[in-house]
C-alpha positions as CSV (number, residue, x, y, z in Angstrom):
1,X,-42.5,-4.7,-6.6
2,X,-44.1,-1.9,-4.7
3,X,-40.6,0.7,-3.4
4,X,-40.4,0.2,-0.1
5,X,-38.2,1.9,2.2
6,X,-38.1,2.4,6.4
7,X,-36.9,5.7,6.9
8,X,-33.8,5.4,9.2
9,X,-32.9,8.3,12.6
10,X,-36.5,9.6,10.9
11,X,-37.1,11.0,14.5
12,X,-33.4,11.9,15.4
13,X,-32.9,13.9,11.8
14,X,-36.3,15.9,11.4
15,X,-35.3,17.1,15.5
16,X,-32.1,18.0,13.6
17,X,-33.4,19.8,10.9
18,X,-35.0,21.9,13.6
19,X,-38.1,22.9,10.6
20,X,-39.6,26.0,10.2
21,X,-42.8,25.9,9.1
22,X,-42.2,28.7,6.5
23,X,-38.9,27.0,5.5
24,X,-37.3,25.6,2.1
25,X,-36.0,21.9,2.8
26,X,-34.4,19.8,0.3
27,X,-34.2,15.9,0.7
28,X,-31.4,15.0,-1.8
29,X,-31.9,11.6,-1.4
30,X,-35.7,11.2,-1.8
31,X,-36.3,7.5,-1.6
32,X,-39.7,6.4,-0.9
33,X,-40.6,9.5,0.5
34,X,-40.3,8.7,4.6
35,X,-37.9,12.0,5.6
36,X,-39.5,14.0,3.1
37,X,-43.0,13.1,4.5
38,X,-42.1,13.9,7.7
39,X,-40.8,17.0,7.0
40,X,-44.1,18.4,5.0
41,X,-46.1,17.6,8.4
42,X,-43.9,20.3,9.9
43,X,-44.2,22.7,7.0
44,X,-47.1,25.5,6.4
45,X,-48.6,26.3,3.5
46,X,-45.6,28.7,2.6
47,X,-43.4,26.6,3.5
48,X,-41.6,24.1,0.4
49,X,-39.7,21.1,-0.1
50,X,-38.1,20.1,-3.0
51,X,-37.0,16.1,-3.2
52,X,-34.1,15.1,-5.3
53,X,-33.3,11.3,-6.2
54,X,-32.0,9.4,-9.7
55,X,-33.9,6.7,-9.4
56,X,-37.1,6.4,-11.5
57,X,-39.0,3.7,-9.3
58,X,-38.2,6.0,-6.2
59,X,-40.1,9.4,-7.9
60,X,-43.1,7.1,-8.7
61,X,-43.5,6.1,-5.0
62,X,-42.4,9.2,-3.4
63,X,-44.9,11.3,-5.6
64,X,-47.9,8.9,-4.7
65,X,-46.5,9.3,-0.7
66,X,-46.2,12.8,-1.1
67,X,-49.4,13.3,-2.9
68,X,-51.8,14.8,-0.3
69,X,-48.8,17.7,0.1
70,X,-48.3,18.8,-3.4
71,X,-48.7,22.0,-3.4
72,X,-45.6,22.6,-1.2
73,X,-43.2,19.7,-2.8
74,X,-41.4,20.0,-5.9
75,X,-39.2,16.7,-6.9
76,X,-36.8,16.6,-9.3
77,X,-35.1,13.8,-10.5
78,X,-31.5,13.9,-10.6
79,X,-28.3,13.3,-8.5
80,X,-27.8,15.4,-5.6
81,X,-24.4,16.4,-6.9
82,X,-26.6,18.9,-9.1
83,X,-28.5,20.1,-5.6
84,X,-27.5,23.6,-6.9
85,X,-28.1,23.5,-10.3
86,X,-31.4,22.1,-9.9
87,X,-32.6,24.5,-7.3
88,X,-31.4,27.4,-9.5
89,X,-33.4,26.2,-12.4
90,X,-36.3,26.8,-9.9
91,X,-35.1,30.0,-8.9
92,X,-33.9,28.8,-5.3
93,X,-31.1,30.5,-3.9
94,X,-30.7,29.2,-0.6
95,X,-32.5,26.9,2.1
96,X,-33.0,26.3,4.9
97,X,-32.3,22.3,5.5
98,X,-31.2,19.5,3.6
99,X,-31.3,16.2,4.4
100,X,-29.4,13.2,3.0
101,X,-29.8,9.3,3.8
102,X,-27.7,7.5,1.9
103,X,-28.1,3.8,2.5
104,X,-29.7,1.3,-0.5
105,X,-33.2,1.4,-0.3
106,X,-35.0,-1.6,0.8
107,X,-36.4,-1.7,-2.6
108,X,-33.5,-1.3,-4.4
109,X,-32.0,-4.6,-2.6
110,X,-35.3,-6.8,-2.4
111,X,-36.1,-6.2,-5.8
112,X,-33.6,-8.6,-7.5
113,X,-33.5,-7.7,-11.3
114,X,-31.7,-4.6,-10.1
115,X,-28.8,-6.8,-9.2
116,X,-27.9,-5.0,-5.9
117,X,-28.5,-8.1,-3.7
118,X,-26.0,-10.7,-3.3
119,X,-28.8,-13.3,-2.3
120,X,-30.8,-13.8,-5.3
121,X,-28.9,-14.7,-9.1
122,X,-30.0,-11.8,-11.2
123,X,-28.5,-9.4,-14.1
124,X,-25.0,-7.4,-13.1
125,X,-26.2,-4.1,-12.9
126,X,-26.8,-2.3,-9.4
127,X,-27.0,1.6,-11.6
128,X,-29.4,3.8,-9.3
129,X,-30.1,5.7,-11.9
130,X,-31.1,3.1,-14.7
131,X,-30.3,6.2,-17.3
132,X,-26.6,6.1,-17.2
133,X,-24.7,3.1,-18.9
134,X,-21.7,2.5,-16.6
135,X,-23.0,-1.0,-14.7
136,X,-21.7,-3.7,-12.1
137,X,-21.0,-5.7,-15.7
138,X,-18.8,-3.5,-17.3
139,X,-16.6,-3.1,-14.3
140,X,-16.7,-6.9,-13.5
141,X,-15.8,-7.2,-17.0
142,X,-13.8,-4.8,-18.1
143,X,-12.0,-3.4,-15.4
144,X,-8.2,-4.5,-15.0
145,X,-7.6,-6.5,-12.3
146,X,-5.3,-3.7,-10.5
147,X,-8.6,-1.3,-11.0
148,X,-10.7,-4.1,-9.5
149,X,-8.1,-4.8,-6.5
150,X,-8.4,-1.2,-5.4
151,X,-11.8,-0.7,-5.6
152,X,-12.4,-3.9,-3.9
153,X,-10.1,-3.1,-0.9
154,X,-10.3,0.9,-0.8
155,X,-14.4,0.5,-0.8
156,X,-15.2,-2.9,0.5
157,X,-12.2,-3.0,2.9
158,X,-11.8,-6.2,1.9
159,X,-8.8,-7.9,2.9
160,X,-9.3,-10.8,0.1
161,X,-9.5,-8.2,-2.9
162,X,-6.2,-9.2,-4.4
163,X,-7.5,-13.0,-4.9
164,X,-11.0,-11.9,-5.7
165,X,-9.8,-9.2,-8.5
166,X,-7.4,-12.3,-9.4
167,X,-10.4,-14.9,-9.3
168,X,-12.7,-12.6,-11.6
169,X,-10.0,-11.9,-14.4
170,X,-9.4,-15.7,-14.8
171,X,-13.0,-16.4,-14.9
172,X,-13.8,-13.5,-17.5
173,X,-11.5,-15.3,-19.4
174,X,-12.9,-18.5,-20.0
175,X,-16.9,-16.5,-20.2
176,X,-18.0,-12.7,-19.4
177,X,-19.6,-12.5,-15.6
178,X,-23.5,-12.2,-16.7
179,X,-25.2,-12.6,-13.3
180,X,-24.9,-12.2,-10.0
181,X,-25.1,-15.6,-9.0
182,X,-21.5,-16.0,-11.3
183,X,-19.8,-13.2,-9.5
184,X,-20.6,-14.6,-5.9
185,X,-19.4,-18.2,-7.2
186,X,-16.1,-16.3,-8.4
187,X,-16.2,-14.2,-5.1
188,X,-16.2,-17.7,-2.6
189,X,-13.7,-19.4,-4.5
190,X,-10.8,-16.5,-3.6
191,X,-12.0,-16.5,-0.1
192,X,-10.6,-19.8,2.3
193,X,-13.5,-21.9,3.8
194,X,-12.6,-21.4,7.5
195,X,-13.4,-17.7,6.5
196,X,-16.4,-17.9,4.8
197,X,-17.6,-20.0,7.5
198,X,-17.9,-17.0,10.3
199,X,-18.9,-13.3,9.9
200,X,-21.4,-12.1,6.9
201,X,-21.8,-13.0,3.4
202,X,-18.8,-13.6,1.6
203,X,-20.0,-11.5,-1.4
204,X,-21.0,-8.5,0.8
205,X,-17.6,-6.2,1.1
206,X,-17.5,-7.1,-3.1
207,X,-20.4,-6.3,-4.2
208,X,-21.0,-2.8,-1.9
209,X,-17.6,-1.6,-3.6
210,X,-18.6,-2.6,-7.0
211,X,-21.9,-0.5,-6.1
212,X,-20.2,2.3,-4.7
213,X,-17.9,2.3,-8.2
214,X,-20.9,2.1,-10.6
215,X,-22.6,5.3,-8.7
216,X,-19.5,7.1,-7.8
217,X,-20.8,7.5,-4.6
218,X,-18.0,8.4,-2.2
219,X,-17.0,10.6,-5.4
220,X,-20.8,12.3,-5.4
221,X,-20.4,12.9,-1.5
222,X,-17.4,14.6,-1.2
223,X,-17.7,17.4,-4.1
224,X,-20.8,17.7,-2.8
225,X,-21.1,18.3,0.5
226,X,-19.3,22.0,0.3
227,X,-21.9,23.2,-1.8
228,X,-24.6,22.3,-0.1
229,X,-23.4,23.6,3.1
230,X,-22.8,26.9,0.6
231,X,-26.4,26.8,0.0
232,X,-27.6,26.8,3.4
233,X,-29.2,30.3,5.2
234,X,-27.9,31.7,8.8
235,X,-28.6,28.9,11.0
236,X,-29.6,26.6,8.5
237,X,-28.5,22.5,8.9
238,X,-27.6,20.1,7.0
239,X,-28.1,16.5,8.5
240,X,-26.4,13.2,6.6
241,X,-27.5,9.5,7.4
242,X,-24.8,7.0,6.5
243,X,-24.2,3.6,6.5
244,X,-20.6,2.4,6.2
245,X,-17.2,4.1,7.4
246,X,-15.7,5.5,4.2
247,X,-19.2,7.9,4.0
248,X,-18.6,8.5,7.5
249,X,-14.9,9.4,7.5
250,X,-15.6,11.7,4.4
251,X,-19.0,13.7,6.3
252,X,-17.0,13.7,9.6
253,X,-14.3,15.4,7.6
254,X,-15.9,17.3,5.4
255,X,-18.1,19.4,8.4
256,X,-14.5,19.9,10.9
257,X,-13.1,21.2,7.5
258,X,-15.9,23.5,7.0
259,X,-16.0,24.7,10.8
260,X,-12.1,25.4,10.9
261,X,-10.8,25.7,7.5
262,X,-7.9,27.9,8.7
263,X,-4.7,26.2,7.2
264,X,-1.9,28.5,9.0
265,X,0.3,26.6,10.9
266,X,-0.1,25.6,14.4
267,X,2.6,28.4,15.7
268,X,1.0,31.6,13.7
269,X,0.0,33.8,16.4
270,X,-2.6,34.9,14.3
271,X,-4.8,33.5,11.2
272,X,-3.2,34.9,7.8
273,X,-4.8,32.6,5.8
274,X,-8.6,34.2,5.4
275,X,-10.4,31.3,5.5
276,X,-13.2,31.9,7.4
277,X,-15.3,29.4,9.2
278,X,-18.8,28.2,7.5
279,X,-20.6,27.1,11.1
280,X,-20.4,24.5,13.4
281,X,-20.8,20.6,13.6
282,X,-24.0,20.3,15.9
283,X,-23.0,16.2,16.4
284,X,-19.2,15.7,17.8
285,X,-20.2,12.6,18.2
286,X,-23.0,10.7,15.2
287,X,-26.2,10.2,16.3
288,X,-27.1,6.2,16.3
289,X,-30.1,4.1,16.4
290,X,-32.0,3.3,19.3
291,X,-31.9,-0.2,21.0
292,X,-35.9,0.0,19.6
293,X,-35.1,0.9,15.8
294,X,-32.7,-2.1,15.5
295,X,-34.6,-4.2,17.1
296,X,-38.1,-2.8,14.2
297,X,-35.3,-2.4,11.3
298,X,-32.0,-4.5,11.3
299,X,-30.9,-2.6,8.0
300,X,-30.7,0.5,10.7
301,X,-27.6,-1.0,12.3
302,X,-24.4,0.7,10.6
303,X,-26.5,4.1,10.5
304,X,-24.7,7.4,11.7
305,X,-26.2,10.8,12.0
306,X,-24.0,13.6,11.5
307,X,-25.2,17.6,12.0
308,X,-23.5,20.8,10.5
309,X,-24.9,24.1,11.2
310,X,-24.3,27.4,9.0
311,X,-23.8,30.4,10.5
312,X,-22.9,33.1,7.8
313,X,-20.0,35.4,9.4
């Protein structure tokens, strides 16, 4: 299946990013390429961006994309937990942007053997980067049912994860969970009919904290986000797409933290604490779709835009 992937707030987050054309950017969440190529279009010849992402199928398409600017993009493929690591191995210091979306690409969901979508029986798997060994299998199947019952409710917010954790050790027992298909079976079971009969897909809140749990994602985000807002110049931004509230709590967070990190107490006269301020949060409010982008790309409608700037005291 060809990677496919509509770039979501692409217009809202290159404004953001606020390029200059002899900039470094860095899209730590490459994809297939949509930010990325947007961002290159703004870019001069000195200008560079380097494109980060763990999945394999996601580097093939992005470089093919990205092809007709290749003498200004570099793309790595790793997590963008090691942003800094990686740009130091190419002697980058510091940028001037970076840009993260991280929802699922539409790839990544359509294309079933990868066992991220809940409406197609495939392998357990859902790993974005197809290196590491840690899949949807081994925690259905291996997890204790107190393990699964918090990741369940803590990342799905599911008010059923007691019965589901419940549901999935007793089936385990009689035969290891191969598919997803097996899991969703397991999942309705521990929900009540009158329930599963409104809302979404009863598998959905599951299986996007079973995903979150194989790629450490709200893990990944929040050590992260400090250092690449480290890595940033004087006036530099970092802009994050995401798609669910526990990203959104942790970004919203993360940027008030780094804008007033003082932690004296409210009655000190004065700060004593040093902690200095790393910039500002450009967004007090996210930036959401347009009425227009839902209406062209329904995957678009839990996206949030949030904007921290650097300024270097």
């Amino acid at each position: 299946m060809e990677f496919r992937h509509k770039s979501v707030l692409l217009e809202e987050s290159i404004d953001a990013l606020q390029i200059k054309p002899d900039g470094i950017y860095v899209d730590g969440t490459l994809g297939g390429g949509g930010h990325s190529y947007e961002i290159c279009t703004h870019l001069s010849d000195k200008g560079r961006l380097i494109g980060i992402d763990q999945d394999e199928a996601a580097i093939e398409a992005a470089t093919g994309r990205l092809e007709r600017f290749k003498d200004r993009v570099t793309i790595v493929r790793s997590n963008y937990c090691n942003m800094k690591r990686e740009l130091g191995r190419l002697g980058i210091t510091s940028v001037d942007g970076v840009i993260l979306d991280l929802g699922v690409s539409s790839y990544q969901l359509d294309e079933a053997s990868r066992g991220f979508t809940y409406r197609e029986d495939a392998p357990l798997d859902m790993r974005m980067d197809q290196r590491q060994t840690l899949s949807a299998k081994e925690v259905v199947n291996e997890y204790s049912e107190m393990e699964l019952y918090h990741i369940i409710r803590d990342y799905g917010e599911e008010k059923f994860a007691k019965n589901i954790a419940k549901h999935i050790v007793s089936a385990r027992n009689q035969k290891a969970l191969e598919t997803t298909g097996e899991l969703i079976h397991v999942i309705k079971a521990a929900i009540p009919a009158k329930v599963r009969a409104v809302g979404g897909h009863p598998a959905k809140r599951t299986f996007q904290a079973i995903r979150i749990e194989v790629n450490r994602e709200l893990d990944v985000l929040e050590n992260s986000l400090g250092d690449m807002i480290d890595l940033l110049n004087d006036g530099g931004r970092i802009c994050v797409i995401t798609f669910h509230s526990l990203e959104d709590r942790i970004v919203k967070n993360k940027f008030r933290e780094c804008e007033n990190p003082c932690t004296c107490p409210k009655e000190f006269p004065v700060c004593v604490c040093g902690k200095k301020s790393k910039g500002k949060v450009i967004t007090r409010k996210p930036v959401i779709p347009s009425q227009e982008e839902l209406e062209e790309n329904s995957r678009a409608k839990s996206s949030k835009l949030r904007v921290f700037e650097r300024e270097i005291q």
